[in-house]
C-alpha positions in Angstrom: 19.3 109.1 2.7 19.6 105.7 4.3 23.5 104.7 5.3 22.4 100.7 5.1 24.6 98.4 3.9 23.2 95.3 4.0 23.5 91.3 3.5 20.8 89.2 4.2 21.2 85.8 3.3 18.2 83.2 3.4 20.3 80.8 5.0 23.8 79.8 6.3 24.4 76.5 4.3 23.8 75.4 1.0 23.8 71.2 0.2 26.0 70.8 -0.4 28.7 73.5 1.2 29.3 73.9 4.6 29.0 76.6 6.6 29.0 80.2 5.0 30.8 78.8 1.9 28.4 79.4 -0.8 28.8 82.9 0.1 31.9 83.3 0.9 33.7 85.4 -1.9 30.4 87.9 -1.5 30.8 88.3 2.3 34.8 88.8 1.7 33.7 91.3 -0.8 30.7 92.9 1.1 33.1 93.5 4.0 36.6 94.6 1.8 34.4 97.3 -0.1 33.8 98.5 3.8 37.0 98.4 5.1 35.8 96.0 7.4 38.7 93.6 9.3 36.6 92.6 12.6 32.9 91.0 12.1 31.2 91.6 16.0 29.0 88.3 15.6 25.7 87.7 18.3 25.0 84.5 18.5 21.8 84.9 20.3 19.3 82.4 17.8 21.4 79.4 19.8 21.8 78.5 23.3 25.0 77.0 22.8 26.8 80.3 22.0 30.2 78.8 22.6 30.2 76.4 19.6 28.4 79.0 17.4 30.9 81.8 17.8 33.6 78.8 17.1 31.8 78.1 13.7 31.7 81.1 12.3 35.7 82.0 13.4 36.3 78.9 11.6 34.4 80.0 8.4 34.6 84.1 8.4 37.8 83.9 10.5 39.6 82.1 8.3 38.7 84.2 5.4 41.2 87.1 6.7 38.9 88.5 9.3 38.5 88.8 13.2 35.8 87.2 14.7 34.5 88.6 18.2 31.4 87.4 19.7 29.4 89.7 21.5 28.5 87.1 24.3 32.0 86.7 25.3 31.9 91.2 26.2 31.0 92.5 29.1 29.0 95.1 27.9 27.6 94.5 24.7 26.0 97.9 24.1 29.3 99.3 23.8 30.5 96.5 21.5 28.1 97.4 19.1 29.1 101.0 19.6 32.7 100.1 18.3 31.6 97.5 15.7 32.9 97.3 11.8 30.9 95.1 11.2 27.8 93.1 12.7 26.8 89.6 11.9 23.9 88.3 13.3 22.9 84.3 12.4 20.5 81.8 12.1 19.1 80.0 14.6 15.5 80.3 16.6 14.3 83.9 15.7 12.3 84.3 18.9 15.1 83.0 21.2 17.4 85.8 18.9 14.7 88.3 19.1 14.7 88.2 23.1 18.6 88.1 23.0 18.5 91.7 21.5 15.7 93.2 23.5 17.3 91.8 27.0 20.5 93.2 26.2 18.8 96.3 24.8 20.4 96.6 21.5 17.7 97.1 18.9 18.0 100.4 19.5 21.9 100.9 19.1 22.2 98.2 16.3 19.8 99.8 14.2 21.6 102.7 14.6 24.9 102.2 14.3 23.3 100.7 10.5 21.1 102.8 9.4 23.0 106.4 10.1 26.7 105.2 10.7 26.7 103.3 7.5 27.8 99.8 9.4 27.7 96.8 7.8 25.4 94.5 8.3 25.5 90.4 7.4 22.0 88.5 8.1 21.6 84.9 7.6 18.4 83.2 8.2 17.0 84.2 12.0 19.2 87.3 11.2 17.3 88.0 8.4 14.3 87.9 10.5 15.2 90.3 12.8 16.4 93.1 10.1 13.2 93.8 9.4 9.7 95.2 10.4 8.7 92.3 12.1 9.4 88.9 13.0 5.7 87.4 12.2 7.4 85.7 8.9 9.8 83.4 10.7 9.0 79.8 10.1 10.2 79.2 13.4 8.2 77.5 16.9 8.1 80.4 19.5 10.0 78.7 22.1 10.8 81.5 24.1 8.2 85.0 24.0 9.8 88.2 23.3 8.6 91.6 24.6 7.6 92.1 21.3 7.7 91.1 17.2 8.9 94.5 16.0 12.4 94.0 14.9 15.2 95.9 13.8 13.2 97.7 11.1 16.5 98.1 8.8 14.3 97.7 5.6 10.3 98.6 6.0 9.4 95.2 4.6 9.3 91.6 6.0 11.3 89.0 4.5 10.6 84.9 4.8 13.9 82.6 4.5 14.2 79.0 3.6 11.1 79.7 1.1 10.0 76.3 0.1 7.5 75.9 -2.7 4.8 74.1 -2.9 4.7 70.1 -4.0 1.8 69.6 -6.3 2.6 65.8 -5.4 2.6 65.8 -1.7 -0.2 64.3 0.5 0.4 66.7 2.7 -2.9 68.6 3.8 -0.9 71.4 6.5 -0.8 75.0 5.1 1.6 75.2 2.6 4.1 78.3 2.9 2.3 80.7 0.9 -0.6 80.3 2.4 1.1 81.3 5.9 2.3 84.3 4.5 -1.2 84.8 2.9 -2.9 84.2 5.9 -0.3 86.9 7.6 -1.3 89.2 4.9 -5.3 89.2 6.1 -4.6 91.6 8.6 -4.5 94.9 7.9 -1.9 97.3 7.8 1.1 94.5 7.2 4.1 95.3 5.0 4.6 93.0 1.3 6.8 89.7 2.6 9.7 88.9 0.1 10.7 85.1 0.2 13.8 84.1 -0.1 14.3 80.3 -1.1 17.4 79.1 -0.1 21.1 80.2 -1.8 19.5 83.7 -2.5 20.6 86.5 -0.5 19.3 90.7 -1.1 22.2 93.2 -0.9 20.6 96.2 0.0 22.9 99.6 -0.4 21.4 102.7 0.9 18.3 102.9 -1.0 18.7 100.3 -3.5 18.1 96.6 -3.1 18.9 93.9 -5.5 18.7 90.2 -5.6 21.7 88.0 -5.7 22.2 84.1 -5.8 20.7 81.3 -8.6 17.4 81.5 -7.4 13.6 83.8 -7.8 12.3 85.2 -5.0 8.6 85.7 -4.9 6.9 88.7 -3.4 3.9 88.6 -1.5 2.2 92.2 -1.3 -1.5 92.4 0.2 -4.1 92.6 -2.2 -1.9 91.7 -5.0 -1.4 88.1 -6.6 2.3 86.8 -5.6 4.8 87.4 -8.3 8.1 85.7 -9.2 11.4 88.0 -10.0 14.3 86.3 -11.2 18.1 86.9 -10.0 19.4 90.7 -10.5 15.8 92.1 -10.0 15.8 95.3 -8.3 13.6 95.3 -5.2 14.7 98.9 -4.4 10.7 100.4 -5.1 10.6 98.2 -1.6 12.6 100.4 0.4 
């Protein structure tokens, strides 16, 4: 059985909170329940890495926890090999993608997750990367990674910032479920669960369950899309 313990927010900020804050009393919990006082952030979805490891000290810092960014190590394998805790954020998920595969940590991260039982936060790009694949990110691929397979911590894709569609708009561009539709043509892909935004899908060992305000509506190939409502249980995913 799967040691996961996982966080994955859709996003990092909810209008109108600021950074981290409307999650901040379930990351404090997530990472009490695991005994957790250091978070090892990577900060690899923005260039500016500096600035981004200064955000999140001043949001999960000042919540009772140390803050160290792996960027600022000199050997980052080995700071995930001593990590309580791993938070990896938003940002562009091809630029984060190549971050872990030129550092070589896919391998180690996952795991240091997946049989050491480490915790692991995800917010947006970090999302992205926990699972199968990053062919759901919404973002522009401004930088090529070796490859889209990602950290593969759940066997399922997931797409943050799901927006739905305006049945008023003019706009005539692919609306989001028809990208993830359109992903779903080709065979062989996993089901893609959207996250809109303030929802976040704690995932313990082999269940999963859906936290936040919000639905989150699952794409699975062949199948209609379908619409579960806060507290579902997602673990038939896993």
């Amino acid at each position: 059985m799967s040691k996961r313990n996982l966080l994955l927010l859709s996003n990092s900020t909810l209008h109108p909170t600021g950074y981290l804050e409307y999650a901040q009393e379930i990351i404090c919990d997530f990472l009490k329940a695991a005994n957790a006082q250091e978070v090892l952030f990577i900060p690899y979805a923005l260039r500016n890495q500096d600035n981004y490891a200064d955000a999140v000290r001043n949001s999960i810092g000042k919540w009772g926890f140390q803050v160290s960014s792996i960027h600022e190590t000199d050997d980052a394998i080995s700071a995930v090999k001593k990590a309580q805790a791993i938070f990896i954020g938003g940002g562009n998920t091809f630029q984060l993608l190549k971050g872990l595969y030129d550092n070589k940590l896919l391998d180690i991260i996952r795991k240091r997750v997946l049989e050491d039982g480490v915790p692991y936060i995800g917010s947006s790009a970090g999302t992205n990367v926990s699972t199968v694949s990053i062919n759901t990110t919404n973002d522009m691929p401004i930088v090529y990674p070796p490859s889209f397979d990602a950290l593969k911590l759940v066997p399922f894709n997931i797409n943050p910032h799901y927006i739905d569609t305006d049945p008023n708009s003019t706009h005539k561009g692919e609306t989001r479920e028809q990208r993830i539709q359109q992903y779903q043509e080709i065979p062989g892909v996993p089901p893609v669960l959207a996250l809109r935004e303030g929802s976040i899908l704690r995932v313990e060992g082999s269940k999963a369950t859906l936290i936040g305000k919000f639905n989150a509506r699952l794409f699975v190939p062949g199948k209609n899309p379908e619409e579960f409502p806060p507290g579902h249980d997602f673990s038939s995913l896993l």
